[in-house]
C-alpha positions in Angstrom: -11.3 44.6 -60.8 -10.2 44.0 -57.4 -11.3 46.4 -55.0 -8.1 46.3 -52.5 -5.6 47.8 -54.9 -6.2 51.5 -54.7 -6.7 51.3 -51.2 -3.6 49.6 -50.2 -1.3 52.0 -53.1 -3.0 55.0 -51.2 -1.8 54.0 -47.9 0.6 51.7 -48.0 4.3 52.8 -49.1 6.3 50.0 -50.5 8.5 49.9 -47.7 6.1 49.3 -45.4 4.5 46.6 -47.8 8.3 44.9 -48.0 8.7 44.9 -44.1 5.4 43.2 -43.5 6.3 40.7 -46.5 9.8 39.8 -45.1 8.5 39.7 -41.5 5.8 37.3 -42.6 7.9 35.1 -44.8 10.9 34.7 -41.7 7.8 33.9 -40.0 6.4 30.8 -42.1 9.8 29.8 -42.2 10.2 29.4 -38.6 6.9 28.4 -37.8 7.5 25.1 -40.6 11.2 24.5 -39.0 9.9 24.1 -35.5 7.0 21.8 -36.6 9.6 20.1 -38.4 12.7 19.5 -36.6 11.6 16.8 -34.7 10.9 14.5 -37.8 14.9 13.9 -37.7 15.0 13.4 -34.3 12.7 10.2 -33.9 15.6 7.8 -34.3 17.4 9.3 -31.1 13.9 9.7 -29.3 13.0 6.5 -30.2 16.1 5.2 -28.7 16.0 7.1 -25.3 12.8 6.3 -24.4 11.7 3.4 -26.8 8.8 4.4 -28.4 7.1 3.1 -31.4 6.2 5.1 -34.9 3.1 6.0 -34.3 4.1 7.7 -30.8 6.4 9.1 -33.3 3.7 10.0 -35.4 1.8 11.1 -32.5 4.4 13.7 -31.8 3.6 15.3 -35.3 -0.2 14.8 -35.3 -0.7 16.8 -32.0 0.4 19.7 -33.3 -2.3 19.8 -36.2 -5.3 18.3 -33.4 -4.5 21.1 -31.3 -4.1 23.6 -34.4 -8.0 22.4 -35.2 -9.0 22.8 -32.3 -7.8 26.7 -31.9 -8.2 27.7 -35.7 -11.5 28.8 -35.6 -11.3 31.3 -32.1 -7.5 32.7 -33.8 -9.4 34.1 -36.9 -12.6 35.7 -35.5 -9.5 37.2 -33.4 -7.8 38.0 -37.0 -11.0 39.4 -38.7 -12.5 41.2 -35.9 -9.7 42.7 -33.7 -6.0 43.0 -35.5 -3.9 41.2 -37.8 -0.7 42.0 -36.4 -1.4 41.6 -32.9 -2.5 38.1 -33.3 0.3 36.9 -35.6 3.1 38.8 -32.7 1.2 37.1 -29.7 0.8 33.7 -31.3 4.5 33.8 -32.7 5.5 34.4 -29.3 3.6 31.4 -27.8 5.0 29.1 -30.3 8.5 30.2 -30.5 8.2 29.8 -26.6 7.0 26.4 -26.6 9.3 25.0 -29.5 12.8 26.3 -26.7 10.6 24.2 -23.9 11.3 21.1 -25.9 14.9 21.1 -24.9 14.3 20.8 -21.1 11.4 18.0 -21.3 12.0 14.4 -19.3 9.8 12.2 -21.0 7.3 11.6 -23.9 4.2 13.6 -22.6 6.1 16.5 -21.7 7.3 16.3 -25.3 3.5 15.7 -26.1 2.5 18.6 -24.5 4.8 21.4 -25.9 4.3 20.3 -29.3 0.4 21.2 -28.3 1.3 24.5 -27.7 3.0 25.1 -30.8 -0.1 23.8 -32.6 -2.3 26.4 -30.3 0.3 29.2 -31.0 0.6 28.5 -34.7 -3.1 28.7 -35.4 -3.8 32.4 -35.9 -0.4 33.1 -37.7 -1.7 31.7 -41.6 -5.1 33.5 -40.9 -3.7 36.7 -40.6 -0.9 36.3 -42.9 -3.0 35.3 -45.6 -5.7 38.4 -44.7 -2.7 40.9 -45.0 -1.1 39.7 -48.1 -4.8 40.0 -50.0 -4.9 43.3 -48.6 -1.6 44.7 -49.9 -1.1 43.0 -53.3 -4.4 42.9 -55.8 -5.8 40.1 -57.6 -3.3 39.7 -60.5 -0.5 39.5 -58.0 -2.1 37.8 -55.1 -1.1 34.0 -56.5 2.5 35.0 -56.8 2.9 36.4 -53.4 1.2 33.7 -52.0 3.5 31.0 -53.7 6.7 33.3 -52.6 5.6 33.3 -49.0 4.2 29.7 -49.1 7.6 28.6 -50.4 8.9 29.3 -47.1 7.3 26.4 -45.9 9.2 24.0 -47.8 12.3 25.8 -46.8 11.4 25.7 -43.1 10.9 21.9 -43.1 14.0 21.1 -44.7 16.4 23.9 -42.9 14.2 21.9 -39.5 14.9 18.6 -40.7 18.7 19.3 -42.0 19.2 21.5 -38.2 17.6 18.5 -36.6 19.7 15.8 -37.8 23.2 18.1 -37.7 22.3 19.2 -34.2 21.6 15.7 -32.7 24.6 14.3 -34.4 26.7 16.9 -32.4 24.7 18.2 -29.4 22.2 16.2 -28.8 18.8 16.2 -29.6 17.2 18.1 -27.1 18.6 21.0 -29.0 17.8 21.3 -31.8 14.4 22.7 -30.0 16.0 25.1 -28.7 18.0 26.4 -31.4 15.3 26.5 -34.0 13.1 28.3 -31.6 15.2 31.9 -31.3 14.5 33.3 -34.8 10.7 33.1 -35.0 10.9 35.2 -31.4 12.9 37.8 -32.6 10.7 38.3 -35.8 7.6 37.7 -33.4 8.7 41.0 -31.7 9.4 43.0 -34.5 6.2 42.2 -36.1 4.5 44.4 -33.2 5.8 47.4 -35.2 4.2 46.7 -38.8 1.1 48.3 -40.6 -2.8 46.9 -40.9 -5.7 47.7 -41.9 -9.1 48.3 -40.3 -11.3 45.4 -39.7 -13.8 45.2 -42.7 -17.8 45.4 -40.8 -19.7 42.2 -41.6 -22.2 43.6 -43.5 -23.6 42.8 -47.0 -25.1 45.1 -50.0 -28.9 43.9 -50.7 -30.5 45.4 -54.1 -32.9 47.2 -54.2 -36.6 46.6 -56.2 -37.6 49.3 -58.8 -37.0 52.8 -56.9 -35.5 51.6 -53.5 -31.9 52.2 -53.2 -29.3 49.3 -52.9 -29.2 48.6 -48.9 -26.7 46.8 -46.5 -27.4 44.6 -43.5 -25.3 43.7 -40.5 -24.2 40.2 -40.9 -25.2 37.7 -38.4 -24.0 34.0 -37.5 -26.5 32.2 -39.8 -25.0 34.7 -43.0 -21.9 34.2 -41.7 -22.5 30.2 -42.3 -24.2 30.5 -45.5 -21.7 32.3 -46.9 -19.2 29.5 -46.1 -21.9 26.8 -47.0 -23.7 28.6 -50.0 -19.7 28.7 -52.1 -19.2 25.5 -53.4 -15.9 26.5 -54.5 -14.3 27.2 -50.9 -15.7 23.6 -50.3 -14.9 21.5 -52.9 -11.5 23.8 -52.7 -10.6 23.0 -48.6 -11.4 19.2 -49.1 -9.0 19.2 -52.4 -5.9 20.5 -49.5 -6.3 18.4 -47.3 -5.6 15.5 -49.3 -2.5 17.0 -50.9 -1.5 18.5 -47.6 -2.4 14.7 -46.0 0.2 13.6 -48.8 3.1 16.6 -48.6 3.2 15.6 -44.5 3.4 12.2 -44.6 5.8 12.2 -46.6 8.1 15.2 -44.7 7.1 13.1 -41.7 8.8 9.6 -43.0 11.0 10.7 -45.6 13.8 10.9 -43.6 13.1 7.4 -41.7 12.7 5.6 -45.6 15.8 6.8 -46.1 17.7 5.3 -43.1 15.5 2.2 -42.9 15.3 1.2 -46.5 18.6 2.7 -48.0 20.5 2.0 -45.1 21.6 5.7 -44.9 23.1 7.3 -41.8 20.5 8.9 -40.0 22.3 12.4 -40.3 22.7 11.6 -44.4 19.2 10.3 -44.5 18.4 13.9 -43.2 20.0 16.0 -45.3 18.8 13.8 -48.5 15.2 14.3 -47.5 15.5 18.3 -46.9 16.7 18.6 -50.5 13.9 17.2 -51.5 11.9 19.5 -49.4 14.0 22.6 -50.2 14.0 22.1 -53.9 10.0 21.8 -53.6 10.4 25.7 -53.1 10.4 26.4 -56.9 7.0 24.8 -57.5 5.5 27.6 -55.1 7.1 30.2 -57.4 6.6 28.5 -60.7 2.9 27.4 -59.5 1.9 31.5 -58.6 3.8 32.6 -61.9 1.9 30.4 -64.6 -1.7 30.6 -61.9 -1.6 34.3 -62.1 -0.6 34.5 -65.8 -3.5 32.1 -66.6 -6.2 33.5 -64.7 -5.4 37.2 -67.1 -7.1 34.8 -70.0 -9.6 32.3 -67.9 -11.0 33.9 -64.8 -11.9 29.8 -63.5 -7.9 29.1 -64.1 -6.8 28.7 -60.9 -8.8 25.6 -59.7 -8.2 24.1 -62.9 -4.6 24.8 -62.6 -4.6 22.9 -58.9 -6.3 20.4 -60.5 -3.7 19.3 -63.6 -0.5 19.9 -60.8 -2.0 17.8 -58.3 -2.7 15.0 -60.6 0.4 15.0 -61.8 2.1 14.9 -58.9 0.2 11.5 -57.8 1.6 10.4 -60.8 5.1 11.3 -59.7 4.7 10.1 -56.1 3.8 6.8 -57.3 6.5 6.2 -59.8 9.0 7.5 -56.6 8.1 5.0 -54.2 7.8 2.2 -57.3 11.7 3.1 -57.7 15.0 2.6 -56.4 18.5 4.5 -56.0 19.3 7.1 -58.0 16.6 6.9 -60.6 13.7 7.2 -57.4 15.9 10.2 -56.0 15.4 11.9 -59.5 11.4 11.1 -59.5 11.4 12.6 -55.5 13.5 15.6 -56.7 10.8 16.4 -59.2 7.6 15.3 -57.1 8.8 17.7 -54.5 8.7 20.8 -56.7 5.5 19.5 -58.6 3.4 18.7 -55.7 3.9 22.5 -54.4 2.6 24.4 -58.2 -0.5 24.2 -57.1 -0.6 25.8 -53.5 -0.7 29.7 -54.4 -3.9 29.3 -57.0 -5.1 27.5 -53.9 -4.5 29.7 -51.6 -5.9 32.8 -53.8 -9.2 31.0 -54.9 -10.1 31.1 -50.5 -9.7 34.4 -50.5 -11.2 35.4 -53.7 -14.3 34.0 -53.5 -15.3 35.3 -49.7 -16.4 38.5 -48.2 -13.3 40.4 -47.6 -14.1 40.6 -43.2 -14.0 37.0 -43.8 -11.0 36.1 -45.0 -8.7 35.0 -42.0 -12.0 33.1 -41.1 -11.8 31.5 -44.6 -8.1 30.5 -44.6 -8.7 29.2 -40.5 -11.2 26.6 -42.3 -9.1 25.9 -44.8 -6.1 25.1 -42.5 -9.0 23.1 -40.3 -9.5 20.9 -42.7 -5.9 20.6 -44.0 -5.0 19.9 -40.1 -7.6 17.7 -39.4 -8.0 15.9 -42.6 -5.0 16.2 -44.0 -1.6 16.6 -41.6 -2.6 15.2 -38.6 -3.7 11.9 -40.1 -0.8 11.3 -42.4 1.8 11.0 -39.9 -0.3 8.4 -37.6 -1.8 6.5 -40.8 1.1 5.9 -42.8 2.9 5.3 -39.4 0.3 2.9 -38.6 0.5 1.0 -42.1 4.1 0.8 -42.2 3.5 -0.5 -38.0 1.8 -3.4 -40.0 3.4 -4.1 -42.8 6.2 -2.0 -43.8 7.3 1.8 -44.4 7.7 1.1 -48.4 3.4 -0.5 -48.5 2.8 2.7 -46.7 4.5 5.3 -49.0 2.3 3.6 -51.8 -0.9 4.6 -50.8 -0.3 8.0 -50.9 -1.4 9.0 -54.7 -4.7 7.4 -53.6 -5.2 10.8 -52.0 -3.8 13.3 -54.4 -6.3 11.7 -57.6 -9.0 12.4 -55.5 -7.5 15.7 -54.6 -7.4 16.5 -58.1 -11.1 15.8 -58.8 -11.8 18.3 -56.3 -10.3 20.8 -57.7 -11.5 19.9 -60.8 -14.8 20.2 -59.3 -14.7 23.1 -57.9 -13.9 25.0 -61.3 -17.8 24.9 -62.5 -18.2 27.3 -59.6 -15.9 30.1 -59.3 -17.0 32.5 -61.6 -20.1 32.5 -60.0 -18.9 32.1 -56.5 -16.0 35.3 -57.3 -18.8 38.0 -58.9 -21.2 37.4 -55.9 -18.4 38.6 -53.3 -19.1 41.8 -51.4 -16.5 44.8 -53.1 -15.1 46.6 -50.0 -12.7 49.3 -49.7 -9.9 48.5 -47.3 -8.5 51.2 -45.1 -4.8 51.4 -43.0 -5.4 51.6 -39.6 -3.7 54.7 -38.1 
């Protein structure tokens, strides 16, 4: 039984439970559209200043360095201190630096706010991820994570499809701007939404023959062990950041192997990759529908279910990038929404399996390794590859990454029975 749900039903009225949910989902939508945007802006970057893919790349790849970098600090601020707070202060930073893009003069400025968005988008996924496992219990919690997760996919295609639109007709300097207002608005009004109380750090020991059950205050060495003692959080963080090394290379290029192999107008190009990207929306709500039906019957579902999706969709990328004209658009169409299914069974086994005061923590080293390991290295390495030999070599490698991706998951199934009965049960409270 999960331990949140008759907290969150006592004090939590489905309207306030909606207006966090919307709030949060505009949120990942904006926060994906401002990462985004600049993907269909490289050709006109490119041609201003004259620099090469992998700058281009480099453009992308800062962001997820500096997100690394800042994950970590953002969720002891999530766990410890408030959920909301960080998610409104961060929002603000990021919306902030996405408008600075439009006034930059040259390539490092450009460098440097796309930093900032990294440091500003760090805390938000923490602390979104915390609340949603707070207000929706276990037999929901896939579902609402593949509704707000599908956000994502529609944030980089409305910031691709923006991107390319806007240059065409203002220029490209922007489509920063532009793209930027909405996250602040909702940044603001997220000030004015519930959470709950942070969860103590401490853990239940059992007691031997007449002693009582005891807890003790958890310290940074339990804190560790608990991340290093579940082999499913592990074997589950390395399995994303292959897919997610995958899922951003190809957002990254998509647009470019349209114009550069295809021959597309760069505006077409754009809006024929951002339907692939939109569309990949319904495998967030298919993959949280048939994850949380599944895991009714076989508690160890979920990482099996990432596993079977993922390797599919290696399949798919590979027969894609093996095609040509309409057929390969058809194969794309149906990677996009395949390569998504398996995100919200993800996304619930890192917070299922941790002590609840952990779980920002839990999703932060998740995105850590998705950043470092997955999305800042795709841009640069396909980039690189395609640098020396060609963009079409490059898109091939990438179901290299999603078999092993799959294995991991795969993996990871053995332990999370185990790894889910050991977590601490912990009643959450609102905080007043």
């Amino acid at each position: 039984m999960d331990n949140n749900k008759v907290a969150t039903e006592q004090t939590v009225t489905n309207g306030q439970r909606n207006y966090i949910f919307i709030l949060l989902f505009i949120l990942m939508l904006c926060d994906q559209a401002d990462r985004m945007v600049i993907s269909s802006l490289f050709p006109y970057i490119q041609k201003d200043w004259g620099i090469s893919d992998f700058e281009c790349g480099m453009l992308i790849s800062m962001f997820y360095w500096a997100a690394v970098i800042c994950v970590l600090p953002a969720s002891i601020l999530v766990d410890r201190w408030s959920r909301k707070k960080s998610i409104g202060i961060l929002s603000i930073i990021w919306s902030l630096a996405s408008f600075a893009g439009a006034f930059v003069l040259n390539f490092r400025q450009l460098l440097t706010t796309r930093t900032i968005i990294g440091v500003g988008e760090a805390g938000y996924g923490p602390a979104g991820a915390a609340m949603l496992s707070w207000l929706y219990p276990l037999e929901k919690r896939a579902r609402i994570f593949g509704i707000w997760n599908a956000a994502q996919p529609l944030g980089m295609a409305i910031g691709v499809a923006l991107g390319g639109i806007i240059a065409v007709n203002l220029g490209w300097r922007h489509a920063f701007g532009i793209v930027a207002i909405p996250g602040l608005i909702a940044a603001i009004l997220f000030f004015f939404a519930k959470d709950y109380k942070s969860v103590p750090l401490e853990k239940t020991v059992a007691g031997s023959g007449t002693e009582a059950a005891s807890k003790f205050r958890m310290k940074p060495k339990d804190v560790a062990k608990e991340f290093l003692g579940t082999p499913t959080l592990i074997l589950t963080y390395l399995g994303f950041a292959g897919v997610i090394f995958v899922v951003t290379a190809i957002s990254t290029w998509l647009p470019s192997y349209f114009h550069r192999i295809s021959g597309m107008p760069q505006d077409q190009a754009s809006l024929r990759a951002s339907l692939v990207l939109v569309l990949s929306m319904v495998g967030f709500f298919i993959g949280g529908f048939l994850s949380d039906s599944w895991v009714k019957k076989k508690l160890n579902s979920r990482p099996l279910f990432a596993a079977i999706t993922t390797l599919i969709s290696a399949l798919l990328v590979f027969a894609a990038f093996s095609l040509t004209g309409d057929a390969q658009y058809a194969v794309l169409i149906v990677m996009g929404v395949m390569i998504t299914t398996f995100a919200p069974a993800g996304l619930a086994v890192v917070q299922e399996v941790v002590h609840p005061g952990l779980r920002g923590m839990s999703y932060a080293i998740a995105v850590l390794c998705m950043n470092l390991l997955g999305g800042s290295l795709g841009p640069i390495v396909i980039g690189s590859i395609s640098d020396a030999s060609n963009l079409q070599t490059a898109m091939l490698t990438l179901p290299i990454f999603l078999v092993v991706s799959a294995g991991l998951f795969f993996a990871a199934s053995f332990f999370y029975v185990r790894d889910f009965n050991k977590v601490e049960k912990v009643q959450l409270e609102v905080e007043a």
